[in-house]
VOVEX-796347 format. One record per residue (C-alpha): residue number from 1; x, y, z. Coordinates in Angstrom, 3 decimals. Layout:
N
- NUM	X	Y	Z;
...
end
This chain:
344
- 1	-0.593	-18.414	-28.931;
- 2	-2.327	-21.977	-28.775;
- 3	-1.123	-23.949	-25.692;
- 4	-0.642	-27.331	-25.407;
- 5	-3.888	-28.890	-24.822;
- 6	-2.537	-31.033	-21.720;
- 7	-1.386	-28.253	-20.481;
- 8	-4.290	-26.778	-20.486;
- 9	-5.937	-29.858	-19.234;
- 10	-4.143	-29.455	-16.256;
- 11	-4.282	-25.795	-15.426;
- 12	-8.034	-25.952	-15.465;
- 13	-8.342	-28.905	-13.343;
- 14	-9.129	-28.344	-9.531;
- 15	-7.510	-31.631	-8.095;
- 16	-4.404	-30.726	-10.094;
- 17	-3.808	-26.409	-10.001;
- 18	-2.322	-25.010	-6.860;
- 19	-5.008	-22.402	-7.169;
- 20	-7.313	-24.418	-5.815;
- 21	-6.359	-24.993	-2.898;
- 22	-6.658	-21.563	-1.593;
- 23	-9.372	-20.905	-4.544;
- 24	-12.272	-22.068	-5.816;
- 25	-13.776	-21.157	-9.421;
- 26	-16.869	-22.288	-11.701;
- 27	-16.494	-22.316	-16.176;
- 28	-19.295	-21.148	-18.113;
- 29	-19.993	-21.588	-22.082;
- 30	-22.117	-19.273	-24.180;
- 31	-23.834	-21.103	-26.759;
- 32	-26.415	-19.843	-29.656;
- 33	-27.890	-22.512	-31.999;
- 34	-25.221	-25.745	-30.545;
- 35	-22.624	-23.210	-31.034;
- 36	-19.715	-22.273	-28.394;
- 37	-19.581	-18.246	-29.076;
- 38	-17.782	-17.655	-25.696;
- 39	-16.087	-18.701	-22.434;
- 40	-15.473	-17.427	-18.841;
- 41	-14.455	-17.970	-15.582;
- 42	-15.873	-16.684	-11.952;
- 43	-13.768	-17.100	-8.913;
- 44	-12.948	-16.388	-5.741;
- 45	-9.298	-16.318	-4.490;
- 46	-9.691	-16.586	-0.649;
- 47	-5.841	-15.982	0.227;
- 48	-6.140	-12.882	-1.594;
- 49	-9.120	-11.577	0.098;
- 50	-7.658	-12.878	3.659;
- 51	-4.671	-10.666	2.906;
- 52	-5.644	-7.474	1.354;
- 53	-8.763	-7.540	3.904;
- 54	-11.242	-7.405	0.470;
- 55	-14.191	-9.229	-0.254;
- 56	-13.537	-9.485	-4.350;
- 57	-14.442	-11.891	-6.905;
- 58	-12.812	-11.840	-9.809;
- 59	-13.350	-13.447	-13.750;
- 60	-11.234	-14.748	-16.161;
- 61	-10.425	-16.733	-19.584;
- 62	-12.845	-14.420	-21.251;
- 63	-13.158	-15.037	-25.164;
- 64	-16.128	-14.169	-27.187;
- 65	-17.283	-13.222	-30.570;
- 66	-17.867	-9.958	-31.067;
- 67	-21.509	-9.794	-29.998;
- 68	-22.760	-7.427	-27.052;
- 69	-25.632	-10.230	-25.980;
- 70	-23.305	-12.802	-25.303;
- 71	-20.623	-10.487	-23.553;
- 72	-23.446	-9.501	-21.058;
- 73	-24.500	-13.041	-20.767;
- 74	-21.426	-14.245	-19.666;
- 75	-20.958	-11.489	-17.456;
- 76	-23.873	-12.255	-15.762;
- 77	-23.415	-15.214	-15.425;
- 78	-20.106	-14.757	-13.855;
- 79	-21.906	-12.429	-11.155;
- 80	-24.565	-14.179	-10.808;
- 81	-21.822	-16.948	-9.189;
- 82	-19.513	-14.616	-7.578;
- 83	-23.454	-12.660	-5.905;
- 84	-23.721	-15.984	-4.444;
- 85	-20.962	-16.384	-2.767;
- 86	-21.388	-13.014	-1.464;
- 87	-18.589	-10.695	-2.851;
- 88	-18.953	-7.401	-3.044;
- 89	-17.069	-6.549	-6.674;
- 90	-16.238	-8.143	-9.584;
- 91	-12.980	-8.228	-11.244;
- 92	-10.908	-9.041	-14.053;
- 93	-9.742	-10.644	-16.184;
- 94	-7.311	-12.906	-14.904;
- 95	-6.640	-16.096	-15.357;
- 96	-7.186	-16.954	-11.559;
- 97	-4.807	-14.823	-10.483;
- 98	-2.833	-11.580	-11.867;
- 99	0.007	-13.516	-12.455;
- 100	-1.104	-15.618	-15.414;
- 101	-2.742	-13.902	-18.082;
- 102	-4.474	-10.892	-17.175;
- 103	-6.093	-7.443	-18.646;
- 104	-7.768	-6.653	-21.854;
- 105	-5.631	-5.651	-24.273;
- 106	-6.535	-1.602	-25.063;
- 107	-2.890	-0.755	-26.845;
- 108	-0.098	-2.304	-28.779;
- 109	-2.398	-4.592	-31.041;
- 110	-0.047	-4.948	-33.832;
- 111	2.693	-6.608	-31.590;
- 112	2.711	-10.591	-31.229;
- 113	2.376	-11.664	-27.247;
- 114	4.141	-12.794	-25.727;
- 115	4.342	-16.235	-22.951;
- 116	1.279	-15.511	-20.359;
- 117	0.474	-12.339	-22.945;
- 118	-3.120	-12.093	-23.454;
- 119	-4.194	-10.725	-27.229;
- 120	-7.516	-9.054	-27.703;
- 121	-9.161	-7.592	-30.910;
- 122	-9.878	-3.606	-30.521;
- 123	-13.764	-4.703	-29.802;
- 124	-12.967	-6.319	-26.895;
- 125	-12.473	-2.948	-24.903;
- 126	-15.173	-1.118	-26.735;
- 127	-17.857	-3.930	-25.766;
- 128	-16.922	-4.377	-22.139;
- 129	-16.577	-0.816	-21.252;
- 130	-20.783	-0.761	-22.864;
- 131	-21.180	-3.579	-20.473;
- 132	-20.803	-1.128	-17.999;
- 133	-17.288	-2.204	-16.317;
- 134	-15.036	0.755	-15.383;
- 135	-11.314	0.801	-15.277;
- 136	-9.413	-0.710	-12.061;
- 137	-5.829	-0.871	-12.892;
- 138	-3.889	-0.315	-16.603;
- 139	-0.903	-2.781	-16.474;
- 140	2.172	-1.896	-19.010;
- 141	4.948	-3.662	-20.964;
- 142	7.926	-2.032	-21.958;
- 143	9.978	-3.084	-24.679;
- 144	13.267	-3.090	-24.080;
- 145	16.698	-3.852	-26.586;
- 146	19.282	-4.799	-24.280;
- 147	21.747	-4.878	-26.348;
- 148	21.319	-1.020	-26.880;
- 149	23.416	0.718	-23.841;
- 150	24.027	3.707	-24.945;
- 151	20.552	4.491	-23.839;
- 152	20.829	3.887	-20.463;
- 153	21.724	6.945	-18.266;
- 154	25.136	6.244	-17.016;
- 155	24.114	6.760	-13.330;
- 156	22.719	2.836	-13.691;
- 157	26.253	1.682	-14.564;
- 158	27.714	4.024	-11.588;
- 159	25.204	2.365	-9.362;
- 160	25.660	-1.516	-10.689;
- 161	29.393	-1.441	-9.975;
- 162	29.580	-0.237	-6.655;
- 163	27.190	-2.925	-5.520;
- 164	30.080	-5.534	-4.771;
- 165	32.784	-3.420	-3.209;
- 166	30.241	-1.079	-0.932;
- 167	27.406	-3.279	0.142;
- 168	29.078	-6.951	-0.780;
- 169	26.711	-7.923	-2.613;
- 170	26.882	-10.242	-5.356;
- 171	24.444	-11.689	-8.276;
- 172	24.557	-15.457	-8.963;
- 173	22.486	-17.290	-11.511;
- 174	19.696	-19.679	-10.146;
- 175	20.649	-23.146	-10.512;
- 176	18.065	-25.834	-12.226;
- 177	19.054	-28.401	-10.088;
- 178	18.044	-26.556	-6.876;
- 179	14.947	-24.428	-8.121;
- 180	12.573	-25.230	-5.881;
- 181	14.930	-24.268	-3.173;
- 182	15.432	-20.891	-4.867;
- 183	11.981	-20.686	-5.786;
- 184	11.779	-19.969	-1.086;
- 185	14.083	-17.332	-2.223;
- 186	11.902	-16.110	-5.201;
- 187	9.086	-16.152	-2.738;
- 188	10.871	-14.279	0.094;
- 189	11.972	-11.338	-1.954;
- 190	8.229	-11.362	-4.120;
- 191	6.933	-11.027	-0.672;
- 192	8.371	-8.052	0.715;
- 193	9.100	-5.809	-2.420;
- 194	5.574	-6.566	-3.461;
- 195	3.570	-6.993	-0.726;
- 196	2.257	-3.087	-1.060;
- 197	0.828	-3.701	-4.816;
- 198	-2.477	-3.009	-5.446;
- 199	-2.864	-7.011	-7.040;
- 200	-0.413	-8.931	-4.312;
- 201	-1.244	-11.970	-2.341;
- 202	1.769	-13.730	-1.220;
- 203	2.890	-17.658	-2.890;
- 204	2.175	-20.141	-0.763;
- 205	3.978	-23.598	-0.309;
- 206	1.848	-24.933	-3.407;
- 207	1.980	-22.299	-5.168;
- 208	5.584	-22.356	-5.548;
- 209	5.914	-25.976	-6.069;
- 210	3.794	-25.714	-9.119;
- 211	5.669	-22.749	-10.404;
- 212	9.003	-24.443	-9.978;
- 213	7.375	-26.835	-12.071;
- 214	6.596	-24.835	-14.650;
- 215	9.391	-22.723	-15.141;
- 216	11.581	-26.243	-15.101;
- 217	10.691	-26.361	-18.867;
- 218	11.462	-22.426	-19.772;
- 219	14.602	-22.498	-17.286;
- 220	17.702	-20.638	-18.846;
- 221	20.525	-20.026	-16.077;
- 222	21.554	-16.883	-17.777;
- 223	18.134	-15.235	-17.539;
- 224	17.384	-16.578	-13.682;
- 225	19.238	-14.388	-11.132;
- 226	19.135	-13.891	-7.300;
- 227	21.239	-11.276	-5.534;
- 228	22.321	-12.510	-2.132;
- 229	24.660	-10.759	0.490;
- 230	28.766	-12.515	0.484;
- 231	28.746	-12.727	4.027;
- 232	25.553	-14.248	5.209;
- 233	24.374	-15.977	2.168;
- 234	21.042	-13.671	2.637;
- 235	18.571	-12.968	-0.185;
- 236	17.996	-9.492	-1.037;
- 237	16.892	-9.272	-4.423;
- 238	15.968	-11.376	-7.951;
- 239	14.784	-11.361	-11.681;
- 240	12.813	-14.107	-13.258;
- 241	13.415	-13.721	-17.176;
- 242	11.980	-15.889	-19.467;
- 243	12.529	-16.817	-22.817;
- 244	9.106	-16.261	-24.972;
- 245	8.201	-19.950	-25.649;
- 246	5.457	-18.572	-27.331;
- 247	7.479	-17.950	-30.478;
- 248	8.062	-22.067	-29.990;
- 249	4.541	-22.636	-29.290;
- 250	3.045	-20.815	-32.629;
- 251	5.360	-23.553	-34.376;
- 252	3.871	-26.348	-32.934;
- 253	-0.035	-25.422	-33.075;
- 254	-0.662	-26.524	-29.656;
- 255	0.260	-29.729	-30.091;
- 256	3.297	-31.908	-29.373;
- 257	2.477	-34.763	-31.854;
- 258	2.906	-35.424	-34.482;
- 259	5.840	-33.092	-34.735;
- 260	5.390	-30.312	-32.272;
- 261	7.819	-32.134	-30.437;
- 262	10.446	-31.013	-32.902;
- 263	9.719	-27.650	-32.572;
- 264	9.953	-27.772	-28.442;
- 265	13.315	-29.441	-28.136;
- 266	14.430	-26.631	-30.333;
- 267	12.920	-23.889	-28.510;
- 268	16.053	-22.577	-27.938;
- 269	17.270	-22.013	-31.105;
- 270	13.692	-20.862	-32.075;
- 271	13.347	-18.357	-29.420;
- 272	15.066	-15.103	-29.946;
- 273	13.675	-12.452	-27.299;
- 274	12.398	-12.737	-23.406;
- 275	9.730	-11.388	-21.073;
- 276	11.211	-9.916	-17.939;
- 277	8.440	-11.482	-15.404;
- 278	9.780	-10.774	-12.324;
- 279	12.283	-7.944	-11.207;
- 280	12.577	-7.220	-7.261;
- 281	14.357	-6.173	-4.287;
- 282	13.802	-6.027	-0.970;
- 283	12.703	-2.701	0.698;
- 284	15.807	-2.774	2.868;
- 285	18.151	-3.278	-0.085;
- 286	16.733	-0.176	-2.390;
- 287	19.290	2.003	-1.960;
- 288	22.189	-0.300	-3.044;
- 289	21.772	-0.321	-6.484;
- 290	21.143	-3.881	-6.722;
- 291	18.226	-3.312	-9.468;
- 292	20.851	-1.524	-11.525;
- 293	23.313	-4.762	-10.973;
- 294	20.333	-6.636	-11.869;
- 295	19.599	-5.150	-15.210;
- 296	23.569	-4.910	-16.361;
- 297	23.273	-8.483	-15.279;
- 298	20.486	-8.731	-18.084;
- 299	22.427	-6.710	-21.070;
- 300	25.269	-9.170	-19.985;
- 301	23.123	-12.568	-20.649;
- 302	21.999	-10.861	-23.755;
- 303	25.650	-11.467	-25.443;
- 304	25.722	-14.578	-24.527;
- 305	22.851	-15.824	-25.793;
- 306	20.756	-15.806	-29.013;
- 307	17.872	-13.243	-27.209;
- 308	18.623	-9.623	-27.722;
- 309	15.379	-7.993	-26.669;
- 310	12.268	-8.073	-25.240;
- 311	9.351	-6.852	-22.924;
- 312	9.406	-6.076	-19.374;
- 313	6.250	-6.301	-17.269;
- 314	3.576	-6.122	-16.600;
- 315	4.346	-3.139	-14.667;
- 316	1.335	-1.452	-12.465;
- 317	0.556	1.953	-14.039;
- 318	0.944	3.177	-10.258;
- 319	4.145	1.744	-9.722;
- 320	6.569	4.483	-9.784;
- 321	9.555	3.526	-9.072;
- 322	9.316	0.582	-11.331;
- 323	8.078	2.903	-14.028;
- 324	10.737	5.511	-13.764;
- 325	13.447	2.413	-14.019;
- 326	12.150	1.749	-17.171;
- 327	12.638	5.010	-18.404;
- 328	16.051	5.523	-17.102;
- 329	17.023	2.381	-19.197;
- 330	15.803	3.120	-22.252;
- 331	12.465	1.288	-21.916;
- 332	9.111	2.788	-24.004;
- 333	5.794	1.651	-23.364;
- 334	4.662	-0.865	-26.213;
- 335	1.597	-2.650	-24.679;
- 336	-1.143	-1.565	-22.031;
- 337	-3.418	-3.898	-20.523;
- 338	-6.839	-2.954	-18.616;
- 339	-8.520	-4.717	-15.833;
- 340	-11.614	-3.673	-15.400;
- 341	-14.323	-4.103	-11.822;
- 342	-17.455	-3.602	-11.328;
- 343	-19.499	-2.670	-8.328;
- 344	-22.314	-5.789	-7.034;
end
């Protein structure tokens, strides 16, 4: 869906993206006769390479017309960066990091995306896999109806309502006024229930202030949860669910004037499902059936407000647990994503 182009004008600057400061990244343009006929990105993320102990380079915002020449020119090009910065594989894509928009769409082409979705045509996958990239990592989105409970196996309620009176645990909804401060909270859960993915590399300081940022103009308290112990006020677990402003954005063609300002003041009357973007609890706390608390918590909001379904994920193929979750509520894989790596 097209995004506003300020927003856009932001994201891509490097005095102005958190990415940056840990980051650093160079654009590139295919062009044949004065024509643009593609776009991508090389970079390097250094705090992920500090923490996973790698030496990657990744690439990102790739578009192009459905030519094999100018795929392999902007891949080289993209290498030709990353070889000279000396990384040893090549990546992608994602949209500097594998939180934004990420993977080449390889299934569910008939289904609209959805916010930070990308959405590729079928070549895409057939002309990058003859460009000689192999598969890293398949990410999946599961669609899921929460108003449909009859399809969850009963064990989930068993588990979500002994999570109070066994382990005192309760779920509260993030607050708007305070995000940034639960944004720490975001951040310390994100960090230990993820911190063994294939993809992670933890939020820093910046990172977080620019998310809080961000999410300020998606924020819906019913979707925004953190589960935190009665007694000593700690953290243990959270879901960031956000309504798909895309369905908003397709309304106002990327633009806020003349009247795409209409359209985003009514984004929540507009907006009728959600992405489940983050869904996490602390290693410690797995056993407590706080995920299951979590997701009644989620069929809950959906009475009370005007989205009834949506997509959770992405969800690493290799994630297990996570995977298995789905399943045991209902879930069915609509969409699978592909990043792909080559060796330099």
């Amino acid at each position: 869906m097209p995004l506003p182009k300020l927003e856009r004008w932001v994201f891509l600057n490097r005095r102005l993206n958190a990415f940056f400061s840990h980051g650093e990244a160079e654009y590139f343009l295919a062009r044949r006769d004065g024509r643009v006929v593609g776009r991508i990105t090389a970079q390097v993320n250094h705090a992920f390479n500090d923490y996973q102990k790698k030496n990657w380079g990744w690439f990102g915002f790739l578009e192009f017309e459905d030519d094999q020449e100018v795929l392999e020119a902007l891949l080289s090009a993209a290498e030709a960066w990353l070889r000279g910065r000396g990384v040893e594989r090549m990546v992608g894509p994602a949209d500097f990091s594998m939180n934004e928009e990420s993977g080449i769409l390889i299934e569910g082409f008939d289904l609209k995306p959805m916010i930070k979705q990308p959405w590729h045509p079928p070549y895409y996958r057939q002309r990058i896999e003859q460009a000689g990239m192999t598969k890293a990592m398949d990410l999946l989105m599961w669609k899921l109806e929460v108003t449909e409970r009859e399809k969850v196996l009963p064990v989930i309620w068993e588990l979500a309502e002994k999570v109070r009176s066994e382990h005192g645990i309760r779920v509260r909804p993030m607050r708007r006024w305070q995000l940034r401060k639960d944004m720490d909270a975001f951040a310390e859960v994100y960090n230990s229930a993820w911190s063994s993915n294939w993809d992670f590399v933890p939020y820093s300081k910046k990172d977080l202030d620019a998310y809080a940022q961000e999410l300020q103009l998606v924020f819906d308290k019913h979707w925004f949860m953190i589960a935190e112990r009665e007694d000593t006020g700690e953290v243990v677990g959270m879901a960031i669910t956000v309504p798909d402003i895309n369905q908003a954005l397709v309304k106002m063609k990327g633009r806020f004037f003349p009247f795409g300002w209409w359209y985003f003041l009514r984004k929540g009357k507009i907006m009728d499902r959600v992405r489940v973007g983050f869904l996490g609890v602390k290693p410690e706390y797995q056993h407590t059936g706080v995920a299951a608390k979590l997701y009644q918590e989620h069929f809950d909001a959906a009475e009370a407000r005007p989205q009834k379904g949506g997509e959770m994920g992405w969800i690493l193929e290799t994630n297990t647990a996570m995977n298995r979750g789905m399943e045991a509520m209902g879930g069915r894989v609509v969409k699978k994503y592909r990043v792909y790596e080559r060796e330099l």
